[in-house]
C-alpha positions in Angstrom: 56.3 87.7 110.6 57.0 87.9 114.5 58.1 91.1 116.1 61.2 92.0 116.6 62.5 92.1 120.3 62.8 95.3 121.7 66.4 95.3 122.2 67.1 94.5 118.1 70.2 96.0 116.6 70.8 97.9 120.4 73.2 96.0 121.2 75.4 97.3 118.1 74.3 101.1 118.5 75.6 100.6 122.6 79.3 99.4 120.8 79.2 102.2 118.2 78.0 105.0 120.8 81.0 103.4 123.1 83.8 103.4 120.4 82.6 106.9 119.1 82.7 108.7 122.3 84.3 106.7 125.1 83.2 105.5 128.4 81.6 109.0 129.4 79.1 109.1 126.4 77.7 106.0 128.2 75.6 106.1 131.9 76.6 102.9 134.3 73.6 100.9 133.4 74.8 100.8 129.8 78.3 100.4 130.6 77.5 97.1 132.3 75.7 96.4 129.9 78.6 96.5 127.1 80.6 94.1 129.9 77.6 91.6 130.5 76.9 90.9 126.5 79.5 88.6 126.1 77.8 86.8 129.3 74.5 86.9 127.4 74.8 86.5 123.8 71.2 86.9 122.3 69.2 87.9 125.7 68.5 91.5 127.2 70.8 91.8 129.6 69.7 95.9 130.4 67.2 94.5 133.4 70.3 92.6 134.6 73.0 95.3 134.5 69.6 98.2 136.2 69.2 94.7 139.3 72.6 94.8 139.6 73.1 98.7 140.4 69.8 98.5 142.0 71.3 95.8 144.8 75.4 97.9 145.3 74.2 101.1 144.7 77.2 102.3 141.5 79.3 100.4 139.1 82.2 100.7 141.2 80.5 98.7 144.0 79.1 96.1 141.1 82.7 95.6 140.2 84.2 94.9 143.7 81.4 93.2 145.0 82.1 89.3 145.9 81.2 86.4 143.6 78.6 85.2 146.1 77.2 88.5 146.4 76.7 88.7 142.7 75.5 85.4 142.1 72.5 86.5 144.6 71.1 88.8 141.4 68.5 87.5 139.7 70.2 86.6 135.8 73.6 86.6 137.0 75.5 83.2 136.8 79.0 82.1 136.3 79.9 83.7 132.8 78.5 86.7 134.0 80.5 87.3 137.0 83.8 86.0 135.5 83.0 89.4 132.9 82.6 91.4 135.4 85.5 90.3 137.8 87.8 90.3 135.0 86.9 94.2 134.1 87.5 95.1 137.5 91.0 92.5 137.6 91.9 94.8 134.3 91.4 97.9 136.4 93.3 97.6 139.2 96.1 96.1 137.1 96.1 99.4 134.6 95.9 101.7 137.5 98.8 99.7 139.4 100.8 99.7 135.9 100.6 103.9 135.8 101.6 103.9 139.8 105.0 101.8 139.4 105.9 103.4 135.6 108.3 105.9 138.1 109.5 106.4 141.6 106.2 105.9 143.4 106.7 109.6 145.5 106.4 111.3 142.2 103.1 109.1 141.5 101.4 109.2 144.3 98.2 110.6 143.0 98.4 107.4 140.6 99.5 105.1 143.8 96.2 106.3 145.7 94.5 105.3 142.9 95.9 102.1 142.8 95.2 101.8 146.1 91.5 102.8 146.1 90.3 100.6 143.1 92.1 97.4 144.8 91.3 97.7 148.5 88.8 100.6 148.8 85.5 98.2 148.4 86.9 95.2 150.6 84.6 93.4 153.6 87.5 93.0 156.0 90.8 95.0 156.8 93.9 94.3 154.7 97.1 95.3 155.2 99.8 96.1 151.6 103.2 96.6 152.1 104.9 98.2 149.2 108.6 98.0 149.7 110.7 100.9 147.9 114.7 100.8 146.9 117.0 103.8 146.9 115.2 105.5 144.0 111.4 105.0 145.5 111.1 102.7 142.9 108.7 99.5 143.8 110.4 96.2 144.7 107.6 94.3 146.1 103.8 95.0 146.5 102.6 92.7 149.4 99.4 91.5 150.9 100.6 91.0 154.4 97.9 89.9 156.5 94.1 89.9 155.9 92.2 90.5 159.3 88.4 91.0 160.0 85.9 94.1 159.5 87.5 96.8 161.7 91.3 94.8 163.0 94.1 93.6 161.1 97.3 92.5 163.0 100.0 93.7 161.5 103.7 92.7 163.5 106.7 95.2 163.1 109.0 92.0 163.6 107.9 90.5 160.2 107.4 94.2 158.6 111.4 94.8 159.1 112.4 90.9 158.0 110.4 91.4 154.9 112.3 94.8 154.1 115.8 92.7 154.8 114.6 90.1 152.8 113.9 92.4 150.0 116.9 95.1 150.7 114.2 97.9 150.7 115.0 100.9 152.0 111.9 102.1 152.7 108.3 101.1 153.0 104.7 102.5 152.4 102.0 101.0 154.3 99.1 101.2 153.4 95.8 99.2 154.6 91.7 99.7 154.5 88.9 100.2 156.7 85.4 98.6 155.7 83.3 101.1 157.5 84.0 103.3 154.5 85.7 106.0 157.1 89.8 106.8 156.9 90.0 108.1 160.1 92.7 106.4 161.7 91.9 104.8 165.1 94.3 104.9 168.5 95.3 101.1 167.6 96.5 102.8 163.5 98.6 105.4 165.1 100.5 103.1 168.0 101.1 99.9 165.7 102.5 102.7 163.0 104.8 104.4 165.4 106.3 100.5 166.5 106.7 99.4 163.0 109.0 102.5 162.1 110.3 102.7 165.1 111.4 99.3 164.3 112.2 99.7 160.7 114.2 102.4 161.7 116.7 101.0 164.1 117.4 98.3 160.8 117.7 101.6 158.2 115.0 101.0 156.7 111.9 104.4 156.9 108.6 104.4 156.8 107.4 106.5 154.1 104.1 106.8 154.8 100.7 105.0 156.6 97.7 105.5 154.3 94.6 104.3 155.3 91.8 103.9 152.0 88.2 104.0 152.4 85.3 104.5 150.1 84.9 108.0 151.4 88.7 109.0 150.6 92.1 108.1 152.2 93.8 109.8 154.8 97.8 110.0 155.0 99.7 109.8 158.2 102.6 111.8 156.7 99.9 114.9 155.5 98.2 114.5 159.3 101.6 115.0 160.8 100.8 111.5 162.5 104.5 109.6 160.8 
């Protein structure tokens, strides 16, 4: 009688160790494991889910890195990366869900959190908008422009029409930088002043400027920069 393979029956003591204890009681590797087993139905997909830390470094990055960057992994195809993109689609909408339950000033530890897990781990600048009413609660959340690895334009014109549009009365903006640093540069703190300068003469305030990095976020209002 031929041997068993290695992995027998560890596929079902993963799910029960998963369902038992939760997501801590597993380590990354096994946790992307759990995700890529529907990809894989009868295969070992351990060596897959260990190349695939091995190439981004944490299963943060595994999650937000591009399709074509993941298909690059040695055992990673199509049903593999739709798994994975699909967790980390379900993340950000969870974590946007829990941000806009209230008036996003009294979430904003759940808004940064939003915030990190949908633009934290992008390749080129991107500039949201999130557009508040009278209460602070969301009317819109906005992709406004995309732009390239260290510049997004970003025009106060279009910023105030949107708000009109919308009858906002106030806005947060919020965008990214690659380089995995928040520090806000010279051409951050002059394009924020014009758009609520702008906003402002219309009646509509600029809440805040957050800029989201891997390393952390920093917040124009805290820095005394808004």
């Amino acid at each position: 009688m031929p041997d068993k393979p290695h992995y027998h029956g560890h596929r079902q003591r993963l799910r029960q160790r998963f369902l038992k204890g939760g997501p801590d009681a597993l380590p990354d590797y096994e946790l992307l494991e759990l995700i890529l087993f529907g990809a894989n139905p009868r295969g070992d997909v351990k060596p897959v889910a260990k190349a695939l830390l091995a190439e981004f470094g944490d299963l943060a990055r595994v999650l937000s890195a591009e399709p074509e960057a993941l298909a690059r992994v040695a055992g990673v195809g199509e049903t593999a990366i739709a798994a994975l993109k699909a967790v980390q689609a379900a993340a950000i909408r969870l974590t946007r869900a829990e941000a806009t339950e209230r008036p996003l000033i009294g979430s904003w530890d759940k808004l940064l959190a939003y915030c990190h897990a949908s633009m934290a781990y992008g390749k080129t600048e991107q500039f949201r908008l999130l557009f508040l009413d009278r209460k602070n609660k969301l009317i819109a959340d906005e992709v406004q422009q995309q732009g390239t690895v260290d510049h997004t334009p970003l025009y106060p014109r279009e910023v105030v029409k949107r708000a009109l549009e919308l009858g906002a009365s106030a806005i947060i903006l919020v965008h990214n930088h690659p380089s995995g640093d928040p520090t806000p540069s010279a051409a951050d703190i002059e394009m924020t002043r014009e758009v609520s300068k702008a906003a402002a003469a219309v009646g509509v305030t600029v809440h805040d400027h957050v800029v989201i990095a891997q390393s952390g976020h920093v917040s124009f209002r805290s820095e005394g920069l808004l």
